[in-house]
N, C-alpha and C positions, 0 to 999 in steps of 0.2 A: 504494500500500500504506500504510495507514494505520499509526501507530506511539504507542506507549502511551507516555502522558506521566507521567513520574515529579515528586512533588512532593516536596518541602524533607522534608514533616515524613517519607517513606518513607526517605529516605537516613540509615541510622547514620552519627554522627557519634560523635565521641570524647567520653565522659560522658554520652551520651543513651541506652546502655542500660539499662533497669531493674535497679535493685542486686539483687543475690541473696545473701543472708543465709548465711553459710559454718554448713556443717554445724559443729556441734563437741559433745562429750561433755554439756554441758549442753543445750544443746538437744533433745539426744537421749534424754535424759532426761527432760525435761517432756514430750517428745512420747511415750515409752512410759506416762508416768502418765497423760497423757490418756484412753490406747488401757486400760489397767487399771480406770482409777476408771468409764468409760461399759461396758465390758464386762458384759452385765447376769449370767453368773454371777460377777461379780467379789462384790458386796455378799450374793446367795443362799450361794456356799459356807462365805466368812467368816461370816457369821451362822450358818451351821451350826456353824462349827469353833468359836464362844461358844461356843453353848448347849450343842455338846457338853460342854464345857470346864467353864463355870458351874456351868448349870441341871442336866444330868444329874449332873455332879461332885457337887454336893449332894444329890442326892438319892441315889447310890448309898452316900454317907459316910452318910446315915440311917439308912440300910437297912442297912448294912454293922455300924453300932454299933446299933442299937434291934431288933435281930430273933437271935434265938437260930439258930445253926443245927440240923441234924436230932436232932442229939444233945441239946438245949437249952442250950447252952452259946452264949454273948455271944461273938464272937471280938474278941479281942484285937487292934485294928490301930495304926497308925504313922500319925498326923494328919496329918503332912503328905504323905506318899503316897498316902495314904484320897482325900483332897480333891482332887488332880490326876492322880487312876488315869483320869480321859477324856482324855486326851492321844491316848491308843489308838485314839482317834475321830477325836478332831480333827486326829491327823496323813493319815485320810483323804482328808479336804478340802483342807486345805493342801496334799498331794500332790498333788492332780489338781487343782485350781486351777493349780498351777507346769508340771502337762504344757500346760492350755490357755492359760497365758498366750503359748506361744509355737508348738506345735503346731494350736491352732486358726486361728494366720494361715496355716498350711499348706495347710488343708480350706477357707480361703474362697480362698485365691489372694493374700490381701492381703499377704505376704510378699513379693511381684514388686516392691510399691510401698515397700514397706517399705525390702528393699535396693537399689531404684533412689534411691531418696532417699538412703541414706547405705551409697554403693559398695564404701564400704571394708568394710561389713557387720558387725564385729567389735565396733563402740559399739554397734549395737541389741541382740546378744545380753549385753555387758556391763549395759547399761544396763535390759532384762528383769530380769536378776539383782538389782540394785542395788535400782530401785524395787521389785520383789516383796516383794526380802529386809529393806529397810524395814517396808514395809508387815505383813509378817508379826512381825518382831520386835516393833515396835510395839504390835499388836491381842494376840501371843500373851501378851506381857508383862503388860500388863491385865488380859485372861484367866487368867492363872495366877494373880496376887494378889489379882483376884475368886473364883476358884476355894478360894483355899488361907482366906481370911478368913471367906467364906461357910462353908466347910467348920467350920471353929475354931468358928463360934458354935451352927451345931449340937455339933458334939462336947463344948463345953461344958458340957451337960448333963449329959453321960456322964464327966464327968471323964476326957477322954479328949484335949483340945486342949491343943496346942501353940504355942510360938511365934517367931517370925521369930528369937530370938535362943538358941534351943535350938540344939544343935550341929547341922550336915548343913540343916538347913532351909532359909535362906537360900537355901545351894547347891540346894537341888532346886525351889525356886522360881524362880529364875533358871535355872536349869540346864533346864527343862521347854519354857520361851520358846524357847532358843538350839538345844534338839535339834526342835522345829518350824520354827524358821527353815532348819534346815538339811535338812530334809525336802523343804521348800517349792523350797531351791535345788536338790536333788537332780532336784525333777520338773520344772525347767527342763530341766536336763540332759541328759533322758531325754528329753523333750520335742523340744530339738535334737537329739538323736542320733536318733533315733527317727522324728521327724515324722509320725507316725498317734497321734492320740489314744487309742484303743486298745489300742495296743501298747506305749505309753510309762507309759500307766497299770500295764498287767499287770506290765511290767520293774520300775516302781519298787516298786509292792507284794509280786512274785518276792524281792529282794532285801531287802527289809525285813521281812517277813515269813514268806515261804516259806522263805528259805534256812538263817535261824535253825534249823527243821525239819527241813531236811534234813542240815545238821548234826549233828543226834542220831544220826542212821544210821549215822556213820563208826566207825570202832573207839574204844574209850575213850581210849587212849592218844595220840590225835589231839586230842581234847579241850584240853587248857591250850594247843595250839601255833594253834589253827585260832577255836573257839567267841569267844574274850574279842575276836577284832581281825576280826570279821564287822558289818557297817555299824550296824544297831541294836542289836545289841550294847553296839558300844562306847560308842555315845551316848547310850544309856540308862543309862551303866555311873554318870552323874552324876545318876540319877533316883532313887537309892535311901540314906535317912539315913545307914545304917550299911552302906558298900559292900562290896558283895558280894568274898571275897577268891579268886578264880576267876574276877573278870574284870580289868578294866585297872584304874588307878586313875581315880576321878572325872572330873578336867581332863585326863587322857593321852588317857581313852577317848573324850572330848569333841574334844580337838584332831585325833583320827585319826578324827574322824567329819567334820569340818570338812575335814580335808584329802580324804576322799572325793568330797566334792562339791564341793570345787576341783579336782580331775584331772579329775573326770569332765565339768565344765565346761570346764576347755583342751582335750578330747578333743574335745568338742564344738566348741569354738570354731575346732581346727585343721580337722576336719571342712567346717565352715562355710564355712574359704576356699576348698575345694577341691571344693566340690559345687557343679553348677548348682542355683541355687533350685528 
């Protein structure tokens, strides 16, 4: 009976296994911007959520000061809400970009390798969140102060602009970035909880927009307790110069829109550990 001959280099020896590079929070980080920046709706949606932002921003602030309405009467508007009234758009994009950054590893399967690679699971959905919500605060930030300067040089004409150091402005140009950035995290969220791209898209635009509506249905008296602390709501509540006094205050409405999509991410997150992928 023949017998198979083992040679030197087959026998592990101590220090002869190949190093294995320890998972850890940065790493896991570069490896979701990787999976972000090659994703090719990653570069189509954000360029839409610009141009919403920009290019339309401008041109409805034209239109909005240069054209009479039915009555022929010029309306009277607010420069710096005129200029970044496309938010309303661009939080479309931004939404459903943040369901596929994490729901479309669902639909290819690539989540198996995702959390085989880092078991503990809970740095990739962090680490989703982190780079998206760079990357969005970054692009949207830009976008708003292209938005709102663009906007100014038209309205110029109309003696109708404003500027970065008029009261409320500041705030609503920063304040416009920071309620897309948290949109973006929400459709992470929804995304993990959710796992069908469909359905997490429906849920986050349900809640951001439908539910505002269906709020009006309730009895009036429900209104100051229910309307001001509903998710777009209250993060919009920092979108407007002279804030509206029926809803929260600017920074409250802001930090309880931020806190939304922090639960809704631990909901997620607990979720995570407790589900087979």
């Amino acid at each position: 009976m023949s017998t198979a001959t083992v040679t030197p280099a087959a026998v592990p020896t101590a220090g002869s296994a190949p190093a294995q590079g320890k998972v850890t929070q940065l790493r896991v980080l570069k490896s979701e911007w990787i999976k972000l920046r090659t994703l090719r709706s990653t570069p189509i949606t954000l360029v839409v959520a610009v141009v919403a932002m920009v290019g339309l921003g401008i041109l409805t602030t034209w239109l909005r000061a240069s054209h009479p309405d039915r009555h022929g009467v010029v309306e009277h508007i607010n420069g710096a809400e005129a200029s970044l009234a496309m938010y309303r758009l661009a939080q479309l994009a931004v939404g459903v970009l943040g369901v596929l950054v994490i729901s479309g590893e669902y639909t290819t399967g690539m989540i198996r390798a995702s959390m085989s690679a880092v078991p503990k699971r809970l740095p990739v959905l962090w680490a989703k969140a982190v780079v998206y919500g760079v990357v969005v605060l970054v692009l949207m930030t830009i976008a708003a102060l292209a938005a709102f300067y663009g906007g100014q040089s038209v309205l110029k004409h109309y003696n109708l602009a404003v500027t970065m150091s008029d009261p409320g402005v500041t705030r609503v140009v920063f304040a416009t970035a920071l309620y897309l950035t948290g949109v973006g995290l929400l459709g992470i969220a929804f995304g993990a909880l959710i796992r069908n791209s469909a359905g997490a898209i429906a849920a986050l635009f349900g809640v951001l927009l439908i539910l505002p509506e269906l709020a009006d249905l309730l009895p009036s008296s429900w209104d100051p307790n229910v309307i001001p602390y509903l998710p777009s709501n209250a993060g919009t509540a920092a979108l407007s110069v002279v804030p509206d006094p029926t809803m929260m205050e600017p920074w409250n409405g802001m930090a309880l829109f931020a806190g939304y999509a922090v639960a809704l991410l631990a909901v997620a997150a607990f979720l995570l550990k407790r589900r087979d992928v």
